[in-house]
N, C-alpha and C positions, 0 to 999 in steps of 0.2 A: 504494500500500500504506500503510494507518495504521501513525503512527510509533508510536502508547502502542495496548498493547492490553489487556484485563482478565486479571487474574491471573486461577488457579482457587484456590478456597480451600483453604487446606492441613489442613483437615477438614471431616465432615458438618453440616448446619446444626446439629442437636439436640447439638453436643458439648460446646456452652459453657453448656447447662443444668445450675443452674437461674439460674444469672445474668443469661444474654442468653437467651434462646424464638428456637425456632428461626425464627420468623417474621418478629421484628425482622433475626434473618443474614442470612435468602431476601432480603430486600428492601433490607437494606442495601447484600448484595453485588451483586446480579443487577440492583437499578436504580439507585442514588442512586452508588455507585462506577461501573457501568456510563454512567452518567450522565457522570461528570466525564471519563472514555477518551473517550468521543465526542465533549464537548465540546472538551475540547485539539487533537483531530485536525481537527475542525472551523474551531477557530480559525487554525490553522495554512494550513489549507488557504485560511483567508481572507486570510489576509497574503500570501501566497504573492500570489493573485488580485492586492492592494493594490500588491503591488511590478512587479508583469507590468506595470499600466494608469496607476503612477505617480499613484495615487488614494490619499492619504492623508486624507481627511476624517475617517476613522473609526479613528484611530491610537490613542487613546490609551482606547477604548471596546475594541479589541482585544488592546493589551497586557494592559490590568484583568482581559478573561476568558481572553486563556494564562494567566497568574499563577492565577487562581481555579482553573481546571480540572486547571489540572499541578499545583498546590500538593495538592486534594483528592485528587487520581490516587498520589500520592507518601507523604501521609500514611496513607491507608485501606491503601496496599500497604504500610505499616509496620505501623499497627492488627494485621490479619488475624492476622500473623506473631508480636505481643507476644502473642498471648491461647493460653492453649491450657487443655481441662480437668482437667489435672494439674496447674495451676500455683498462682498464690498464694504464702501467707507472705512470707520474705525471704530475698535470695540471699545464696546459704552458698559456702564453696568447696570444701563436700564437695561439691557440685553442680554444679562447676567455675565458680563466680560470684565468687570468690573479689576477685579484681581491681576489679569492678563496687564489689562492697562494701566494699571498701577504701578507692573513689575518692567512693563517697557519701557515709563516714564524714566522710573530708578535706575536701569539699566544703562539706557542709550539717551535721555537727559530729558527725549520728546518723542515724544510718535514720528513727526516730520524726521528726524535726525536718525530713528530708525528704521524708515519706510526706504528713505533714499540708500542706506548701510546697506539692505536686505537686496535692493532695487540692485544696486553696481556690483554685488560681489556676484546675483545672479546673470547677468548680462557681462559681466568680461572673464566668466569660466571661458580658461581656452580649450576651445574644442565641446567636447559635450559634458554634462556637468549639472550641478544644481545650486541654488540657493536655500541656505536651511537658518531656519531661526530654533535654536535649541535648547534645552535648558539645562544649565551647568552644576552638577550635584554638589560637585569643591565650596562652591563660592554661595550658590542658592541664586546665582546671576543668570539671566538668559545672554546667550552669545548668538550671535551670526557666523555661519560656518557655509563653508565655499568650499564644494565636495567634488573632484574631478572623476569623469565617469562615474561610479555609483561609491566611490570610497575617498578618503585625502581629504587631508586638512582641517580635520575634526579632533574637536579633545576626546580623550579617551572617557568613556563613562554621559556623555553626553545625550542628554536624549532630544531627537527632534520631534518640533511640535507644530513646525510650519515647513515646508517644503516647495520651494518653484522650479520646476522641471524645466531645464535649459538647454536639454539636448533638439538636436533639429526634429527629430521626429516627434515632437510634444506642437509643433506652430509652422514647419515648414508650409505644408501646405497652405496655408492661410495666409501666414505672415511673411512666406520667400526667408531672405538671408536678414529680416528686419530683427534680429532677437532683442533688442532694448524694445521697440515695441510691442512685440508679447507681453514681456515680463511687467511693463507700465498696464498693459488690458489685465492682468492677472489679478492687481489689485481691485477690480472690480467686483470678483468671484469669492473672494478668498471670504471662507466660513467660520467668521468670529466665535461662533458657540464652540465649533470643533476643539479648536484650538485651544481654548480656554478649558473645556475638558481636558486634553492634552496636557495643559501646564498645571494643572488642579493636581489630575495624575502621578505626574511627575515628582511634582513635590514631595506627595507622600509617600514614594519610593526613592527618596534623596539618600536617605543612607544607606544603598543594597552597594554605593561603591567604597571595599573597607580599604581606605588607606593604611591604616596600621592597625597590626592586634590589642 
């Protein structure tokens, strides 16, 4: 039985028009996410094999794609969930975001100051990549973290609670070679409740990273 399997999407493709076309969803979610579940159970299955026959040649070509495929699987399952077509502007806590926004103020000084932080570190990934606003268990601080392909440039213990999909195949079609204009339409989507679940969550799993006994 595969261990990761594909979410379904927690709406229809055409919901997050006109920002995202429903054609870029279909094919986001049904091949390129479908893509990475398969890969990870794949790979998994290949260690599995490696350890049965005590054949390690190929160790360290197989950790690179767990990592790649379970990173993609993990983040696109956060994606789906930030975006919804009611969402946008900025969280309030008549919206019950209250906390989220409280913690971005302290964090990054203003919302503006961390919309634009989130905004340029997802549009100048070179190559494909993401934008992640995370929450940092060390400190109790939320960070902005700048993920190349589906891994890189994250603290360790870090958990993400916002995610903007930077790779070409999340707005090519729609957007051509425009990715700063994606990622500015992105904030129009982005699902303040989720998210603030997400950082609620977080919190109260702040101490699962033991720095010292």
């Amino acid at each position: 039985m595969a261990t990761y399997t594909l979410p379904e999407l927690p709406y229809d493709y055409a919901a997050l028009e006109p920002v995202i076309n429903p054609q870029i969803i279909e094919l986001h979610h049904d091949k390129h996410h479908a893509a990475y579940v398969k890969g990870a159970n794949d790979t998994l299955e290949q260690l599995e094999e490696a350890r049965d026959k005590e054949a390690w040649g190929a160790i360290n070509g197989l950790q690179k794609n767990l990592a790649f495929h379970l990173s993609g699987h993990i983040l696109h399952s956060i994606y789906w969930h930030n975006m919804t077509g009611d969402g946008g502007g900025e969280p309030l806590a008549a919206d019950g975001a209250g906390d989220l926004a409280d913690a971005i103020t302290e964090s990054f000084g203003s919302y503006a100051g961390f919309k634009s932080q989130l905004t340029k570190a997802a549009a100048t990934t070179q190559g494909s990549g993401w934008g992640v606003l995370a929450y940092e268990p060390v400190s109790g601080r939320l960070i902005v973290e700048q993920v190349y392909d589906h891994q890189g440039n994250v603290g360790q213990g870090s958990v993400p609670i916002l995610v903007f999909d930077a790779w070409e195949h999340a707005f090519y079609l729609q957007y051509r070679n425009q990715k700063v204009d994606f990622i500015e339409a992105m904030w129009r989507v982005v699902n303040w409740q989720d998210v603030a679940k997400r950082y609620a969550a977080a919190k109260e799993r702040g101490d699962v990273l033991l720095l010292a006994p």
